[in-house]
LOTOR-140472 format. One record per residue (C-alpha): residue number from 1; residue in one letter; x, y, z. Coordinates in Angstrom, 1 decimal. Layout:
rec num NUM&residu A&px X&py Y&pz Z
...
***
This chain:
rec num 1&residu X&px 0.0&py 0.0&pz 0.0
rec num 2&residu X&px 1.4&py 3.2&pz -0.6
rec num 3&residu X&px 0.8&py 5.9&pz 2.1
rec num 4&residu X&px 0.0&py 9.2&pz 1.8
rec num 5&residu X&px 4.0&py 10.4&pz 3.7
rec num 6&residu X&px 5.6&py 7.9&pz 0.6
rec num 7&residu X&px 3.8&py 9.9&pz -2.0
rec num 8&residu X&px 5.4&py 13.7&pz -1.4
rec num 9&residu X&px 8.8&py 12.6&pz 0.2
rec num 10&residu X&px 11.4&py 9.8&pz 1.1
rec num 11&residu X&px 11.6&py 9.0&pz 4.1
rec num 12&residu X&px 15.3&py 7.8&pz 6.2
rec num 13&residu X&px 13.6&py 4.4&pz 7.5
rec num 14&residu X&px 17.2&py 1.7&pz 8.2
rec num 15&residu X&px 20.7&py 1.6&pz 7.6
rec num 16&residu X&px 22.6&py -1.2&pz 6.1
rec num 17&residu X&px 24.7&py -3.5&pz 8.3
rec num 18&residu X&px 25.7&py -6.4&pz 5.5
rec num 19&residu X&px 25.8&py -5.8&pz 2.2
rec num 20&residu X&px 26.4&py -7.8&pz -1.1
rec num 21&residu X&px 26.8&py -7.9&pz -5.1
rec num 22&residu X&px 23.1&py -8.7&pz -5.8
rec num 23&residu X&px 21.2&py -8.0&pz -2.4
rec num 24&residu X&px 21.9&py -5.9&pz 1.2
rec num 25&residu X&px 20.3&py -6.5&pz 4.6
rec num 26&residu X&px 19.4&py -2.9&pz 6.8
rec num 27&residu X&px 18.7&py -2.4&pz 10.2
rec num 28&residu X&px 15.3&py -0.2&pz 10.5
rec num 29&residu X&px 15.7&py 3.0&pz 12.7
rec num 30&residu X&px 14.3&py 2.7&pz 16.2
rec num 31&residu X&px 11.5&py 5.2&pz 16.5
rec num 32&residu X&px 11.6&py 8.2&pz 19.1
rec num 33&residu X&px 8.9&py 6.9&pz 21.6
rec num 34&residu X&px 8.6&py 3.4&pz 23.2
rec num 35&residu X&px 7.6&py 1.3&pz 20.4
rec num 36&residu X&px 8.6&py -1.7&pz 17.9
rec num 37&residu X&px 10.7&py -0.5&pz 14.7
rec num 38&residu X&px 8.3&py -0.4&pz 11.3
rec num 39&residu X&px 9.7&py -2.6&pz 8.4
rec num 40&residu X&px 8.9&py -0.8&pz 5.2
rec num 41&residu X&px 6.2&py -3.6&pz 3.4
rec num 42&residu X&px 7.0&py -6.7&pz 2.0
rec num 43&residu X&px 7.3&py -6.0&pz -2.3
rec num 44&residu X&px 7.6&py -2.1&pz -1.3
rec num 45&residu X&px 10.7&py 0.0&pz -2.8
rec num 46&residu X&px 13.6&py 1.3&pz -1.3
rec num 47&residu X&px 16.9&py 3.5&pz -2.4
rec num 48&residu X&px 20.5&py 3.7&pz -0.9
rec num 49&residu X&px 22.1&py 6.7&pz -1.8
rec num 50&residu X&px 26.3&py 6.7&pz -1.9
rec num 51&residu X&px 27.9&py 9.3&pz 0.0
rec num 52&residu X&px 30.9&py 8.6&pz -2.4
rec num 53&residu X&px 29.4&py 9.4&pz -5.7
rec num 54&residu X&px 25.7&py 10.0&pz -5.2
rec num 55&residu X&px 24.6&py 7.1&pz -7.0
rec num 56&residu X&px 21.2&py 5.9&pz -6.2
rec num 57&residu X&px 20.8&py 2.3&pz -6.2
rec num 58&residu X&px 16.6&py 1.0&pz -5.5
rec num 59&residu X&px 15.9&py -2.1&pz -4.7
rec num 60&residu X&px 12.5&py -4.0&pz -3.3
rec num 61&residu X&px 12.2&py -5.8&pz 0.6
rec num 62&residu X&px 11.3&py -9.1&pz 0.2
rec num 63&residu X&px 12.1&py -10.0&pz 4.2
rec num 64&residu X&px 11.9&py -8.4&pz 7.5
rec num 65&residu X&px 12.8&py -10.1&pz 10.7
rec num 66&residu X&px 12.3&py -9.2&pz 14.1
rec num 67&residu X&px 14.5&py -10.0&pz 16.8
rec num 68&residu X&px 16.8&py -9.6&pz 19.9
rec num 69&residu X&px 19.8&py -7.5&pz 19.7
rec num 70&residu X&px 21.5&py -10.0&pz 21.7
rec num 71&residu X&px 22.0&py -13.2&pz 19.7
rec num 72&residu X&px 21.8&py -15.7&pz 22.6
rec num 73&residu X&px 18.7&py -15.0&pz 24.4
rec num 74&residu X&px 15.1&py -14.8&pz 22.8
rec num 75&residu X&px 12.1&py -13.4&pz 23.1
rec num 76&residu X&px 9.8&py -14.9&pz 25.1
rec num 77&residu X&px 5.9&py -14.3&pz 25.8
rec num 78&residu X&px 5.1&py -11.8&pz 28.3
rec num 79&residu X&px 1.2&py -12.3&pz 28.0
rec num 80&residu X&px 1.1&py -8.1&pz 28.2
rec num 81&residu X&px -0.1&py -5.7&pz 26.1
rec num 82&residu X&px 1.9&py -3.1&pz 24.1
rec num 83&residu X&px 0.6&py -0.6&pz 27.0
rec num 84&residu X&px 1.6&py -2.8&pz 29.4
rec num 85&residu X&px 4.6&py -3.7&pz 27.9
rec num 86&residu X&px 5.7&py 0.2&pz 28.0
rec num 87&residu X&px 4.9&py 0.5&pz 31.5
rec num 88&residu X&px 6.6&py -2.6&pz 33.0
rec num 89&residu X&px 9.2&py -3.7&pz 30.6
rec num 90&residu X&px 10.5&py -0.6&pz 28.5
rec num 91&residu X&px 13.6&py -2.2&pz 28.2
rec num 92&residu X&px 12.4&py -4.7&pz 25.8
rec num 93&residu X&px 12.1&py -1.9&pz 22.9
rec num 94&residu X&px 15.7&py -1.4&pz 23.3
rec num 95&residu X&px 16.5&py -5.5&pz 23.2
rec num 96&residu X&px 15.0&py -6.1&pz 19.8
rec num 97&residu X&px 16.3&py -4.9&pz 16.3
rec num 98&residu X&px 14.1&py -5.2&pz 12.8
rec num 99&residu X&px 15.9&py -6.2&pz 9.8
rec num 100&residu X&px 15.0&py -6.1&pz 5.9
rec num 101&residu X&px 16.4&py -7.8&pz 3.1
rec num 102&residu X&px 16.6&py -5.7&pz 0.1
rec num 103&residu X&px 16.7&py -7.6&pz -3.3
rec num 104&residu X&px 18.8&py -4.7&pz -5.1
rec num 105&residu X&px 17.4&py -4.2&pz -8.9
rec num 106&residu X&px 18.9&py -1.3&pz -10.6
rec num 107&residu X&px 20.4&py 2.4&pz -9.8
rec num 108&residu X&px 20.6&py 6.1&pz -11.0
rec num 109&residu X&px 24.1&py 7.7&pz -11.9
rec num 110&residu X&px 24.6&py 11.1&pz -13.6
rec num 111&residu X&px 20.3&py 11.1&pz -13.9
rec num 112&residu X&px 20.4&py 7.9&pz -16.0
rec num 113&residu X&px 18.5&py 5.0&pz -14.8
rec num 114&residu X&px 20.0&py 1.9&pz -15.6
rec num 115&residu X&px 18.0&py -2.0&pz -15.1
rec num 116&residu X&px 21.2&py -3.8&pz -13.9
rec num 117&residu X&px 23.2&py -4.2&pz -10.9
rec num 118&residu X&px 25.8&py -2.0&pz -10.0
rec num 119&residu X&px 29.5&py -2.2&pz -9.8
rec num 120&residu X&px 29.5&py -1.6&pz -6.1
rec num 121&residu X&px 26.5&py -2.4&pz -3.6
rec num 122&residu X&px 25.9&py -0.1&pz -0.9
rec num 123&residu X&px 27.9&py 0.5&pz 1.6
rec num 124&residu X&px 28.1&py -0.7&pz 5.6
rec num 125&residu X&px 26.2&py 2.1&pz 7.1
rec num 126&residu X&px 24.8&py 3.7&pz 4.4
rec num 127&residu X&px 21.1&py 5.1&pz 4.7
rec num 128&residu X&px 18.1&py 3.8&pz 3.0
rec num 129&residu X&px 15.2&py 5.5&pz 2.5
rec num 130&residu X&px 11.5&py 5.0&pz 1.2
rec num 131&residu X&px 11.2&py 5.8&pz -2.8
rec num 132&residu X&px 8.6&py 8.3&pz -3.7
rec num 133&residu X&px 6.3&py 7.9&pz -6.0
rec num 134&residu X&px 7.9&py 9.8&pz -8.8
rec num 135&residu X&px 11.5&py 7.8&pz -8.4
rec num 136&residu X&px 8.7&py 4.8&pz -8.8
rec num 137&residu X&px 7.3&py 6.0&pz -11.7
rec num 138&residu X&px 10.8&py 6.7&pz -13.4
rec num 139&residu X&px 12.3&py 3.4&pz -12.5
rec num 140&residu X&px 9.4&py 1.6&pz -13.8
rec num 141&residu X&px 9.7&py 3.2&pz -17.2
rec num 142&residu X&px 11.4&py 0.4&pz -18.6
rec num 143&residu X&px 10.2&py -3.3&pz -17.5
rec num 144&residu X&px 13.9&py -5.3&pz -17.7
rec num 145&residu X&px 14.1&py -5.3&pz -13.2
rec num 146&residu X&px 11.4&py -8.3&pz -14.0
rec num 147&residu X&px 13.9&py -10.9&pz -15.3
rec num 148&residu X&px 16.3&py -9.8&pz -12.3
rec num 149&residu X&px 12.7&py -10.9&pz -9.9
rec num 150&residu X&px 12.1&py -14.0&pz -11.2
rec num 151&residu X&px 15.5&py -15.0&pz -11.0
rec num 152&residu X&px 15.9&py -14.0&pz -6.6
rec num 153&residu X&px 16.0&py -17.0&pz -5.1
rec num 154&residu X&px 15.4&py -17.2&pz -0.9
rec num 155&residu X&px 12.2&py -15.6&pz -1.4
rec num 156&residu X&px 8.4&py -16.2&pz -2.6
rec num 157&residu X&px 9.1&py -15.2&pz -5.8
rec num 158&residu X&px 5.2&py -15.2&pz -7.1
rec num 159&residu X&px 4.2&py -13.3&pz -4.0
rec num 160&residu X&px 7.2&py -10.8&pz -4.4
rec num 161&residu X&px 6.2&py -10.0&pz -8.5
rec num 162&residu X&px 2.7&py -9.7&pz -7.3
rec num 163&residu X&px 3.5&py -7.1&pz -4.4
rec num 164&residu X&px 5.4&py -5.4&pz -6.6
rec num 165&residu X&px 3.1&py -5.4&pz -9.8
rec num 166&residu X&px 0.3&py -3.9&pz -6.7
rec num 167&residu X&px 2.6&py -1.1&pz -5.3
rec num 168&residu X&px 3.9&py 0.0&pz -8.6
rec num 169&residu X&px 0.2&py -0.1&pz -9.7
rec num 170&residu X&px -0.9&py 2.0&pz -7.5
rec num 171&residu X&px 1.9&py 4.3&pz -7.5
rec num 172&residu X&px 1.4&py 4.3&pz -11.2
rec num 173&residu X&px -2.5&py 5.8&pz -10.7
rec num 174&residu X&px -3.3&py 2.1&pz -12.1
rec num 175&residu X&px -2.1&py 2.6&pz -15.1
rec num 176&residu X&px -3.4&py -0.3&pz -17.5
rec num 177&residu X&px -1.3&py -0.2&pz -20.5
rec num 178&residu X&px 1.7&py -0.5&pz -18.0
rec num 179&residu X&px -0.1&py -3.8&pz -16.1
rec num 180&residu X&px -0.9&py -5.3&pz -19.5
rec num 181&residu X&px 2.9&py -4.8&pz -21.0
rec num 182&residu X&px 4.4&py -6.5&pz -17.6
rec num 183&residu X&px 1.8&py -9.2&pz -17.8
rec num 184&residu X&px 3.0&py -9.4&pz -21.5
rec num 185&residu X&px 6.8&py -9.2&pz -20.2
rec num 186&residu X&px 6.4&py -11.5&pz -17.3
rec num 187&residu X&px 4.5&py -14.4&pz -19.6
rec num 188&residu X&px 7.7&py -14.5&pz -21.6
rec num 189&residu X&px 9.9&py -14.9&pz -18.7
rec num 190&residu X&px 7.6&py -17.2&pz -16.9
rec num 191&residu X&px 7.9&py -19.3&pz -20.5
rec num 192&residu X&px 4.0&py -19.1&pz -21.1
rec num 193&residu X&px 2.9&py -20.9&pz -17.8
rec num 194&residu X&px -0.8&py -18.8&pz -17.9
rec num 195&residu X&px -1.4&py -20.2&pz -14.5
rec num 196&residu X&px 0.9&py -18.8&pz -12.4
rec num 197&residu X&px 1.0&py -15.5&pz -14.1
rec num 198&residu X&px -2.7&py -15.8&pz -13.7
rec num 199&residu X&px -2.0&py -16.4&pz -9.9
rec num 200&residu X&px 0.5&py -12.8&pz -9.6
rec num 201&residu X&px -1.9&py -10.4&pz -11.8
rec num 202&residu X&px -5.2&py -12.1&pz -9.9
rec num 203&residu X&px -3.0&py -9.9&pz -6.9
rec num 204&residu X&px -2.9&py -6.6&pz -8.7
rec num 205&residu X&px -5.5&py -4.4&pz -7.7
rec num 206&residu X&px -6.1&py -0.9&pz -7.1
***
């Protein structure tokens, strides 16, 4: 779903802590008051900007974890409410971290968009925001990320397509003619199987 904050600005939502050639994991930003950390939505799209060069790379979350900071102990149930949680644990907000995966699908250098990964992932602390609906809609232009999506492997791959064929949707003001050329793109890449593309698009919807 694409809120009304994601349509007029980006918003500063994790920070990378591992990083890789095709894909980067982030580590969401703890909010102000006592309360859990917000992973950005599964299929939803994301950009890392280089401090280095200013290249933009996006990229889609296709996993978000919540757990404890401390890698020995877990979490167990309290049987309290978030209320009550604030009022006789607060401590436990500060024991847990929330973590995306971010399948990385393209970037922007010198204003150009280009549909293939880039020489350099993001870096170790680098900041990652929420893409607005015009970096969206300029990404999108061209439909090539789609082979890069089928291809991810770790994740739901049909669920992922069809979260991102919905956001971009709806980003896009439901823009048919976009919808039918990736259903057109995506039944070549799926090599004609007219069920499971029937099962993604079935997802799309306003």
């Amino acid at each position: 779903m694409i809120t009304t904050s994601s349509k007029l600005e980006s918003i500063h939502i994790a920070e990378v802590v591992e990083t890789s050639s095709t894909e980067y994991i982030a580590q969401c930003i703890e909010p102000k008051d006592l309360s859990f950390p917000i992973a950005p939505a599964f299929g939803s799209w994301v950009k890392a900007i280089s401090d280095l060069d200013n290249v933009i790379t996006y990229g889609v979350v296709y996993h978000a974890t919540t757990m404890p900071i401390d890698s020995v102990h877990r979490a167990v149930a309290l049987g309290l409410s978030l209320n009550e949680l604030r009022e006789q644990q607060p401590q436990i907000f500060a024991m847990l971290k929330t973590e995306i995966k971010v399948a990385i699908l393209g970037f922007e250098s010198g204003q150009s968009i280009y549909q293939h990964l880039p020489s350099q992932p993001p870096q170790i602390h680098q900041a990652v925001y929420t893409c607005n609906l015009n970096e969206i809609n300029r990404f999108t232009e061209e439909l090539h990320f789609l082979r890069t999506l089928t291809q991810i492997t770790g994740a739901p791959v049909d669920e992922l397509l069809a979260a991102i064929l919905r956001n971009t949707y709806q980003a896009r003001k439901c823009d048919r003619p976009w919808l039918v050329e990736s259903g057109r793109k995506l039944s070549i890449l799926l090599k004609d199987d007219y069920d499971r593309l029937g099962a993604i698009l079935n997802q799309v919807h306003p």
